[in-house]
Steps between C-alpha positions, in 0.01 A plus 500: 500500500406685822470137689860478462752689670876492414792686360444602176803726486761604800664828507577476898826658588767161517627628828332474844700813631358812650841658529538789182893473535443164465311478246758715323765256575312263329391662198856619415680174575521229229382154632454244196536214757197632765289570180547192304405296815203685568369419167592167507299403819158779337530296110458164703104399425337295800154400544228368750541079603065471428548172785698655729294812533168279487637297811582795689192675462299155598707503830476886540112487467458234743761605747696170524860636774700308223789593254581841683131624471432626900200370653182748540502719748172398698579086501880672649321725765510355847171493674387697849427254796130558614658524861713805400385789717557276777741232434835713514739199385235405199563885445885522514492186300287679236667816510861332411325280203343807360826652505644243317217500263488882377933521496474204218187612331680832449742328313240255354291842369822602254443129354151465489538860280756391290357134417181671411638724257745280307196267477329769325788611319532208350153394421493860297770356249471110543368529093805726346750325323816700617520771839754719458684619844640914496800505749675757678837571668519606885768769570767209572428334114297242692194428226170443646184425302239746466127398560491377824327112623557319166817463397808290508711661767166497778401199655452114500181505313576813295773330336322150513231649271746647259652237243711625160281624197762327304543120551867313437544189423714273736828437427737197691615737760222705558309190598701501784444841589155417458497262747724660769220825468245267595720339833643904542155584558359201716805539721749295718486225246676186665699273216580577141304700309345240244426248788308759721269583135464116445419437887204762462387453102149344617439802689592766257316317224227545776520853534522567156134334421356684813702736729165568682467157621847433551674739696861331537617788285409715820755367713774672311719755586358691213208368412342702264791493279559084567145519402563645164841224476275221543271610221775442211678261729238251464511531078826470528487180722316376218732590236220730339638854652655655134517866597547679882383805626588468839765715640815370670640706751880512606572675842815616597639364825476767741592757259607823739725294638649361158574807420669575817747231471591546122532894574701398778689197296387307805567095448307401773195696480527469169501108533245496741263689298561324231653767261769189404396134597729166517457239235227200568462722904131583560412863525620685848288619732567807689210580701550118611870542606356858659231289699703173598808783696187682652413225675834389624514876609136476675539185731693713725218716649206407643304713286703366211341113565158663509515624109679181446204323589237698309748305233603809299531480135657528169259747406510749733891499482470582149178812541743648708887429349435557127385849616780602670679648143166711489496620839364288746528624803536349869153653589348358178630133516348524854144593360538181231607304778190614718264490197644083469443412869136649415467209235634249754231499721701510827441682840905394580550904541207671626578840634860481363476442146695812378809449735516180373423509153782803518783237650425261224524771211863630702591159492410441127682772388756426673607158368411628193762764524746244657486244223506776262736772639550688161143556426515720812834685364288576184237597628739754738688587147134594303365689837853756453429485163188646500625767768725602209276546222306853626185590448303418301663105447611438138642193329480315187377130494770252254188469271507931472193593716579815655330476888438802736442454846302755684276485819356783659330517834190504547187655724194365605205733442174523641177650306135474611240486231104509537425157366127343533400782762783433673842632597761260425863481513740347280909544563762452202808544418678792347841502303731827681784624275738367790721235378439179729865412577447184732261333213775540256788335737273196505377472161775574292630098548173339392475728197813496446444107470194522318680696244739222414223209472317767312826558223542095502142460402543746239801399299423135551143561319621719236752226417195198447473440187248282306276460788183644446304494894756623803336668827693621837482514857791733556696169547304242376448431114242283345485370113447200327599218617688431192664857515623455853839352433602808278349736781712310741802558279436898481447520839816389641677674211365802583586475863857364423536851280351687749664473794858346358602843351764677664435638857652849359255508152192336721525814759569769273217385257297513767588805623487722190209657577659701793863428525676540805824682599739292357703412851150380656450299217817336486485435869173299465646319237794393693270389778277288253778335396687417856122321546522355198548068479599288286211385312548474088164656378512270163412223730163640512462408102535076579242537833249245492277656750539871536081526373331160496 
């Protein structure tokens, strides 16, 4: 009917690419692994959780500051003193609260938007039995979904709303993936598994009769989605849960920098990021070992004590390490680290935040490098690399995806228009035919990274079979809970495959595109391999915790 609004048929190109040689790349290369995947993840029926979305839009409508939801703008708003014309501290006072106020309602605005529409979204199709999800691929094979808000790969309470259209029964083993989704998604469980669930049963049987009245379930790291857990969680407490249709996630463990080490047959950083894992040893930690050397390094400066004391965190080790593989920058770890001391509520470095904020981020990177000293050689080896390629950059993903690289420069434009009797002036940004040369330098590593999490996620998902609901985060896979041991399985089989071929067929697969002169070629490969370690990439096959 005209009420409802949907996809009744899709005949958008697959491809988000503007680039016609591209495009051409693509339509002449054969890619069964990219396309099978893509179907795979748009066949997979989901539908609306009717309690979740009914608690959500209870606490939107009455503006509770819980579960993510931002508090309104006017109860946020700090107030004028009546002695302000006058009263030139009660001024400055204001004038550095109202500051505050309008630099974290900016960000609050993006979330007020987006809550409001998945809300909507959602109550549009909370009656269908089955939403269907078109995907598309980025230029790098990356696949991102297409209507924007609702959907699995968008946020907390997008993806707490969505549970399977198909339910699966639960098996021995996916029990226990049942239950580690719910402590995976409360967060920094302490104990077992089973004894944390039995410690807290009272309170998720709780939440399960009312989540309006009992808001424990907010307290979780991901609380809309915990939310959802609890739901079945409390059936299956009681022994009456017979089908699930919640989905389990698995996340890789700091993937860019799992692929790093097994491209670079590194046993260390492989170990440490869990790519292979010791018998009956808990999972490493590498943004932990990062943080504990940082502050050995920082109780030498005086400056060093005084981020010591803010008591710096796992957290912001980790915003700022897992995207060095993608490109994170000096001058960008210093805005995270500025945008954290925000959140700490300190005035430790008024007037000097910057400087400061840029020693820590030097110093971060720094021990990073120096516990890792062949991450840096690679990432030296891929910057040459891309030097080599020309212009435009070419390569094949393992999984077949031909990716182009091409950035030009660009021009900001100014145009006046006569808008509502008045003359106004907007500036944007125009695309020149000159080739931006600096912009591809710097991105050809992160897409170049991208690409290879991008082939992993499509031969691994072409390879499930049986399993009738998968979804992806580039990295991060969700299914039934019953399914997740044989989506385990494929994904460290895939990655074995991947990256345990041959240095000399890896490279020259990749390269086919565009080959190089063969000297160059051979040169690079000689290089790769002096960098190479010792790591045996079947290893990866037994790991216990490479996604958990």
């Amino acid at each position: 009917s005209s009420e409802k609004m949907g996809y009744r048929s899709f005949s958008t190109c697959s491809f988000k690419v503007k680039n016609p040689e591209h495009l051409d790349l693509l339509d002449k290369q054969v890619m069964e692994y990219p396309y099978r995947s893509l179907r795979k993840l748009q066949v997979t029926p989901w539908r609306i959780n009717g309690l979740v979305l009914d608690t959500a839009a209870y606490i939107w409508e009455n503006q509770f500051e819980i579960a993510g939801f931002p508090r309104s703008k006017l109860d946020a708003m700090p107030q004028k003193p009546d002695d302000i014309d006058h009263n030139k501290a009660a001024r400055n006072t204001w004038r550095k609260a109202a500051a505050q106020f309008y630099r974290e309602d900016l960000r609050r605005r993006g979330s007020r938007l987006a809550i409001s529409k998945t809300l909507w979204v959602a109550g549009k199709f909370k009656e269908e039995a089955a939403l269907y999800f078109p995907h598309q691929f980025d230029f790098r094979g990356r696949v991102y979904s297409v209507p924007n808000f609702l959907n699995y790969q968008g946020s907390d309470l997008s993806r707490g709303l969505l549970e399977f259209g198909i339910a699966k029964p639960l098996t021995k083993e996916g029990a226990l993936w049942f239950g580690k989704a719910g402590a995976n998604l409360w967060g920094n469980i302490e104990g077992p598994v089973g004894v944390w669930i039995r410690r807290h049963e009272e309170q998720i049987h709780s939440v399960a009769a009312d989540p309006r009245a009992n808001l424990w379930w907010s307290n979780a790291d991901k609380p809309w989605q915990f939310l959802a857990w609890c739901l079945e969680a409390s059936l299956w407490l009681k022994g009456e849960l017979k089908e699930s249709r919640l989905p389990v996630t698995v996340d890789a463990s700091s993937n860019g920098l799992q692929i790093m080490s097994m491209l670079l047959r590194y046993k260390q950083g492989a170990m440490d990021t869990n790519c292979i894992s010791r018998p009956k040893y808990p999972p490493n930690d590498i943004y932990m070992t990062v943080l504990k050397a940082l502050k050995v390094k920082l109780q030498s400066t005086s400056v060093g004590w005084d981020w010591l004391s803010l008591v710096l965190d796992r957290k912001l080790v980790k915003s700022i390490i897992m995207t060095i593989p993608y490109g994170c920058t000096q001058y960008r770890a210093t805005e995270i680290i500025c945008e954290w001391y925000w959140g700490c509520d300190s005035k430790l470095f008024e007037g000097r935040l910057r400087k400061s904020a840029g020693y820590l981020a030097s110093n971060l990177i720094s021990v990073f490098y120096s516990l890792y000293p062949r991450f840096k050689d690679l990432m030296l080896y891929l910057e040459v690399m891309g030097k080599s390629l020309g212009t435009p950059l070419v390569w094949n993903s393992p999984s077949g995806f031909p990716v182009l690289q091409l950035y030009h420069k660009v021009k900001t434009k100014r145009v006046k228009s006569l808008l509502f009797g008045r003359i106004r002036a907007f500036n944007y940004n125009d695309e020149t035919e000159e080739v931006d040369k600096a912009k591809m330098g710097r991105a050809f590593i992160p897409n170049f990274i991208h690409s290879l999490d991008a082939a992993v996620m499509h031969i691994a998902l072409s390879r499930l079979e049986g399993v009738d609901c998968v979804a992806a985060v580039h990295d991060s896979f969700c299914t039934h809970a019953s399914d997740v041991p044989q989506l385990l399985e494929v994904l460290r089989d895939t990655n074995a495959d991947v990256f345990g071929a041959d240095p000399v067929v890896f490279w020259k697969k990749i390269f086919s595109p565009k080959p190089l002169e063969k000297q160059a070629f051979e040169h690079l490969i000689e290089d790769f391999k002096a960098m190479s370690g010792e790591l045996v990439i079947d290893e990866v096959r037994q790991s216990e915790y490479m996604y958990r």
